[in-house]
C-alpha positions as CSV (number, residue, x, y, z in Angstrom):
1,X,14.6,4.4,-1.8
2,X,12.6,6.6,0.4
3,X,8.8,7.3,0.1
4,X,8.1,10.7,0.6
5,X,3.8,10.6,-0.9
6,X,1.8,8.0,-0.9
7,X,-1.1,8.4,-3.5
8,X,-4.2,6.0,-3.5
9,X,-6.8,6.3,-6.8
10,X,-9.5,3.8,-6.4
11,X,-11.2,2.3,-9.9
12,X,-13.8,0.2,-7.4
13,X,-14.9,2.0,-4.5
14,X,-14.2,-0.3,-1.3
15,X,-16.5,-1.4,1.2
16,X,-15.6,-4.1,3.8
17,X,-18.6,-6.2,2.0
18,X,-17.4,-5.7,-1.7
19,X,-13.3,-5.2,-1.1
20,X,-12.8,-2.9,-3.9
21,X,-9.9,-2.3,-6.5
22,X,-7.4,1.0,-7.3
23,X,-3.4,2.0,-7.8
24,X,-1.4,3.0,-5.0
25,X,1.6,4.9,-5.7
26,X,4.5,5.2,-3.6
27,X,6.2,8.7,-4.6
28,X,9.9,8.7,-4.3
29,X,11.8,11.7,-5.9
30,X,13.5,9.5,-8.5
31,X,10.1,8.2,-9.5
32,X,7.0,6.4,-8.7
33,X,6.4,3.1,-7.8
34,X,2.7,1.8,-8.9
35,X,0.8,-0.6,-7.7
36,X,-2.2,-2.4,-8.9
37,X,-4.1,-3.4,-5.9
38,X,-7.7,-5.9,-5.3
39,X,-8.7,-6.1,-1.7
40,X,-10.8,-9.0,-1.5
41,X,-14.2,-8.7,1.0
42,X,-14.1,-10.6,4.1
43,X,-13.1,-10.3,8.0
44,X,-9.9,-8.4,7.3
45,X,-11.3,-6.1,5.2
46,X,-13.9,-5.4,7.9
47,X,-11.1,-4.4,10.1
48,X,-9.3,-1.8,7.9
49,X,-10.2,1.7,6.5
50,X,-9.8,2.0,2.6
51,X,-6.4,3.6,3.1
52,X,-4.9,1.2,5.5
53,X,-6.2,-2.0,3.6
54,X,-4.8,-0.6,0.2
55,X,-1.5,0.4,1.5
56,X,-1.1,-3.1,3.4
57,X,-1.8,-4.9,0.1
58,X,1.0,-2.6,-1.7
59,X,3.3,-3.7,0.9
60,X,2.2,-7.3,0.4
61,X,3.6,-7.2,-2.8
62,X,6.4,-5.0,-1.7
63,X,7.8,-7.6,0.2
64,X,8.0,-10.0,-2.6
65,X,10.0,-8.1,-4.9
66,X,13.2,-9.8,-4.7
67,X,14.5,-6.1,-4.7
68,X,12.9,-6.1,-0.9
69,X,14.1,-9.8,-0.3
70,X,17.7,-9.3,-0.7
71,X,17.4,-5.6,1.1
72,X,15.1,-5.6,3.8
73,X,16.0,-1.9,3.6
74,X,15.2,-1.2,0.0
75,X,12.2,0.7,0.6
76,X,12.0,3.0,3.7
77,X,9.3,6.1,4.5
78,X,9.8,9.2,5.1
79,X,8.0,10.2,8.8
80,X,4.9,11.2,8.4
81,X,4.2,9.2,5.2
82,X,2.4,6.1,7.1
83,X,-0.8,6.6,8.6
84,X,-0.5,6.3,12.1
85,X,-2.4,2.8,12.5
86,X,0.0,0.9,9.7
87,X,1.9,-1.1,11.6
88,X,5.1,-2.0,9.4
């Protein structure tokens, strides 16, 4: 599966203080993946911009789909697609 748009709609806006909540979608061309996403307040938030912390939470739970456990290469992205301070 290849990710060719990621799409990020926050419900809470985030702040490092608050954390904040939304759905990140990772756009494929044989559909979407969605994923509900909470990034909690605290130092790591602090660290992040809204886009990097939501797309590392997606990715969190990315990597425990067991889809992703037995194929570490079940889920690749397009160039481009990452911002360029998401380290995978």
């Amino acid at each position: 599966m290849i990710v060719k748009r990621i799409d990020i709609t926050p419900i809470q806006e985030f702040t490092p203080e608050t954390g904040g909540s939304g759905k990140v979608s990772f756009v494929t061309d044989t559909g979407d993946v969605i994923f509900n996403c909470q990034i909690k307040p605290g130092r790591e938030a602090e660290k992040r911009n809204a886009v990097l912390a939501f797309i590392t939470e997606a990715m969190r739970q990315v990597q425990r789909m067991p889809e992703y456990r037995i194929s570490k290469s079940y889920m690749k992205f397009a160039p481009g697609v990452l911002p360029a301070e998401f380290a995978l």
